[in-house]
TIMARLUM-968294 format. One record per residue: x, y, z of N, C-alpha, C in turn; residue number from 1; residue in one letter. Coordinates in steps of 0.2 Angstrom, whole numbers, plus 2048, in hexadecimal, padded with zeros to 3 digits. Each point is the difference from the previous one (the first is absolute). Example, Ala and Ser with C-alpha at 12.3 -4.5 7.8 and 13.67 -1.06 7.14 Angstrom:
! residues 2
  nxx  nyy  nzz  caxx  cayy  cazz  cxx  cyy  czz  torse  torlo
  842  7E4  827   7FC   806   800  804  806  800      1      a
  7FE  805  7FC   804   806   801  7FC  805  803      2      s
This chain:
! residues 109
  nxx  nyy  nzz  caxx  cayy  cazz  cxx  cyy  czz  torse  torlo
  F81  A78  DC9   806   7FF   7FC  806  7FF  804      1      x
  804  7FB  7FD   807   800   804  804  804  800      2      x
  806  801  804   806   805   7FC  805  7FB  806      3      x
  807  801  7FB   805   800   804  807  806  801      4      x
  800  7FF  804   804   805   804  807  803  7F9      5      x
  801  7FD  7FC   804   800   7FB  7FB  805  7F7      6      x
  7FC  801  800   7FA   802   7FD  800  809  803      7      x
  802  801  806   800   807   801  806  804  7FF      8      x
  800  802  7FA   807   802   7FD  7FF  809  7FD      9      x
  7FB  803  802   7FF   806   7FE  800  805  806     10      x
  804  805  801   7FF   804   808  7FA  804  7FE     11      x
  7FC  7FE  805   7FA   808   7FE  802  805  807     12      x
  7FC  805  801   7FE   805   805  7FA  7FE  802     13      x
  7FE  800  808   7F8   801   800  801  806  804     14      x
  7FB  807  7FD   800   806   802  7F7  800  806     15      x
  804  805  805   7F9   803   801  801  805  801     16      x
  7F8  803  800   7FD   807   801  803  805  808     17      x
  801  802  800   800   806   808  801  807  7FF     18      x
  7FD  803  804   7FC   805   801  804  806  804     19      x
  801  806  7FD   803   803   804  7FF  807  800     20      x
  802  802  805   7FE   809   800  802  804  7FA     21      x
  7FE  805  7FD   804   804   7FA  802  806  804     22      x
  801  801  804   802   807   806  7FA  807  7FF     23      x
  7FB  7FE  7FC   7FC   806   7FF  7F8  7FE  802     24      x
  801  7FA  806   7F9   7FE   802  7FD  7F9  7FC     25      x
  803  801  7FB   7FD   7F8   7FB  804  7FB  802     26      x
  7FD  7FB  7FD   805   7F8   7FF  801  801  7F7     27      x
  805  7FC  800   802   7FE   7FA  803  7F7  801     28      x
  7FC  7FD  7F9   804   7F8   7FE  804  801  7FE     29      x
  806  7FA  802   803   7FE   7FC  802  7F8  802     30      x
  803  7FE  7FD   800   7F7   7FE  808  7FC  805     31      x
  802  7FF  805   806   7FF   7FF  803  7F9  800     32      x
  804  7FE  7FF   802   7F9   800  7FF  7FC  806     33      x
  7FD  7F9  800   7FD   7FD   808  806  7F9  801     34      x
  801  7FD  7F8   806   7FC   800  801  7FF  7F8     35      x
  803  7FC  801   806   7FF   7FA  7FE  7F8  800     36      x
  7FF  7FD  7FA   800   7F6   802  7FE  7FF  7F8     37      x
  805  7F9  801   801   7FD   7F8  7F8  7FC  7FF     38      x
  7FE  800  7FB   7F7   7FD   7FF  800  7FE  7F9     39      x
  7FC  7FC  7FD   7FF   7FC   7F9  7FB  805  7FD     40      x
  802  802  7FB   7FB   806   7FE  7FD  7FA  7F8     41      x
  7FB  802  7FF   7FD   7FD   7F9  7FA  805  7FE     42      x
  801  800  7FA   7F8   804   7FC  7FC  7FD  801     43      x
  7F9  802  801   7FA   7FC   7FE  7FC  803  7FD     44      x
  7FF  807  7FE   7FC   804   7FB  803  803  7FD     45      x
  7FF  803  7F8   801   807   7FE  7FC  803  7FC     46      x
  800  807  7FE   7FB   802   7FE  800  808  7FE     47      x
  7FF  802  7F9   7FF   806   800  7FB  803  7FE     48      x
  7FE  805  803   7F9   805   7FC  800  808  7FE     49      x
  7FB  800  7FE   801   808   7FD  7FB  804  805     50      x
  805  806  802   7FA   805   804  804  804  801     51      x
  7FD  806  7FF   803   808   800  805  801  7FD     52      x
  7FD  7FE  7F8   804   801   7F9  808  7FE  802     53      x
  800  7FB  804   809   7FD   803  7FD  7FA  800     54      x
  807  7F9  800   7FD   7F9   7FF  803  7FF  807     55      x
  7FC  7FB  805   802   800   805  801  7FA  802     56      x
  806  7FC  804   800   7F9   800  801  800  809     57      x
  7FC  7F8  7FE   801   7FE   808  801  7F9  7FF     58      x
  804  7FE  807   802   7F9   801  800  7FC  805     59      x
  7FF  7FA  802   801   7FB   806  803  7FD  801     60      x
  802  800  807   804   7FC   800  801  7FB  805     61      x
  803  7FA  802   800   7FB   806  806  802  803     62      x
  801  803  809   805   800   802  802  7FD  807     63      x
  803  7FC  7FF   801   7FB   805  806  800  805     64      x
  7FE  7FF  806   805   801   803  800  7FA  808     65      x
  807  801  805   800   7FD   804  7F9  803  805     66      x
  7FD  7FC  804   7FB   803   806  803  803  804     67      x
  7FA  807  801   7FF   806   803  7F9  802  803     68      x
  801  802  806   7FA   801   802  7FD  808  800     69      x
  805  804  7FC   7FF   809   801  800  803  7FA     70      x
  7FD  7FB  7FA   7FF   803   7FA  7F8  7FF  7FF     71      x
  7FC  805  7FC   7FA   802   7FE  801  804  7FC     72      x
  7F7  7FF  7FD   802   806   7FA  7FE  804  7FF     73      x
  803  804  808   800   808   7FE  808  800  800     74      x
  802  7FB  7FF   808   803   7FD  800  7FD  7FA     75      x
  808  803  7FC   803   800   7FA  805  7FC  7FE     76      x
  801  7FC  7FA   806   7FC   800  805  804  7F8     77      x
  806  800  802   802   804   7FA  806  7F9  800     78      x
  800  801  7F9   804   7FB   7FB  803  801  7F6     79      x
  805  800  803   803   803   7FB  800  808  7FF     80      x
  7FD  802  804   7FF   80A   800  7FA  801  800     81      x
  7FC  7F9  7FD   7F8   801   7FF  7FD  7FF  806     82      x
  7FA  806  801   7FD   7FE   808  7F9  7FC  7FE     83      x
  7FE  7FB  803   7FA   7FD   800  7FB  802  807     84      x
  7FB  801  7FC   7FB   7FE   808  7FE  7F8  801     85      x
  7FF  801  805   7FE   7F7   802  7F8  803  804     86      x
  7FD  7F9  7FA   7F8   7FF   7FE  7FF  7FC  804     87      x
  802  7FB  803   800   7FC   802  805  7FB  803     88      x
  800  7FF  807   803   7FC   804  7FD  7FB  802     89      x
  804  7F8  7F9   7FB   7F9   804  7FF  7FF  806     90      x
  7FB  7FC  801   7FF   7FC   808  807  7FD  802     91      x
  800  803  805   807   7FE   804  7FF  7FA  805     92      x
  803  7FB  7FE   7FD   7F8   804  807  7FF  807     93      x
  7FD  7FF  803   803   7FD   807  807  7FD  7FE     94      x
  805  804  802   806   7FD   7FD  802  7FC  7FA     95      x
  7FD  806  7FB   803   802   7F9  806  804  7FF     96      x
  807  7FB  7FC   804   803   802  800  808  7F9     97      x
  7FD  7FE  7FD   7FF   809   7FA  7FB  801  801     98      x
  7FF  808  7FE   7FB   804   7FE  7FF  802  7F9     99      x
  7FB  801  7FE   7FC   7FF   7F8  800  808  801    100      x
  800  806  7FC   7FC   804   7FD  7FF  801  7FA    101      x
  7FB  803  7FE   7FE   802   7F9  800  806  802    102      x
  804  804  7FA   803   807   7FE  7FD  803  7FB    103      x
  7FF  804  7FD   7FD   804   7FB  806  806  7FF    104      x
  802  800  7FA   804   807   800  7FC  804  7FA    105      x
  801  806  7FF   7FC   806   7FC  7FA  7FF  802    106      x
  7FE  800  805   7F9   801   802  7FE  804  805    107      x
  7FB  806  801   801   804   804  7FD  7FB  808    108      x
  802  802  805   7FE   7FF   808  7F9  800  7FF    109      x
């Protein structure tokens, strides 16, 4: 897929994970911010179902950005307050100027 540089008009957050002492012996997660960067967001699923007498909805999404080589998905992209896991990061080709992922929101890790 093409994009041009005029197409990334949405600010997301990409978050990661780190790990930190809780002062009583343990670690505790938490998520912090890794950067800031405008990206083309687009749906590509939606869907809701029923489980534990609540209707539960989940979505996809396409989110696209300029190239990076320090994003994976064990981190999190937040967009519009809604945090996404990334399911998947396309194959990254030799001097591609964007990056593809596929987000999933309301879906557990």
């Amino acid at each position: 897929m093409s994009f041009r540089a005029g197409e990334l008009t949405e600010l997301i957050i990409i978050r990661e994970e780190v790990i930190s002492p809780d002062g009583a012996g343990g670690e505790s997660v938490i998520w912090q911010n890794l950067v800031k960067l405008y990206a083309h967001v687009r749906p590509l699923t939606g869907r809701e179902s029923q489980g534990s007498d609540r209707t539960e909805a989940t979505a996809g999404y396409l989110v696209v950005f300029r190239a990076r080589t320090d994003i994976t998905e064990k981190n999190k992209v937040v967009w519009r307050t809604r945090e996404m896991n990334i399911r998947f990061v396309r194959d990254r080709k030799p001097r591609s100027l964007y990056l593809e992922l596929e987000c999933d929101r309301g879906v557990a890790i």
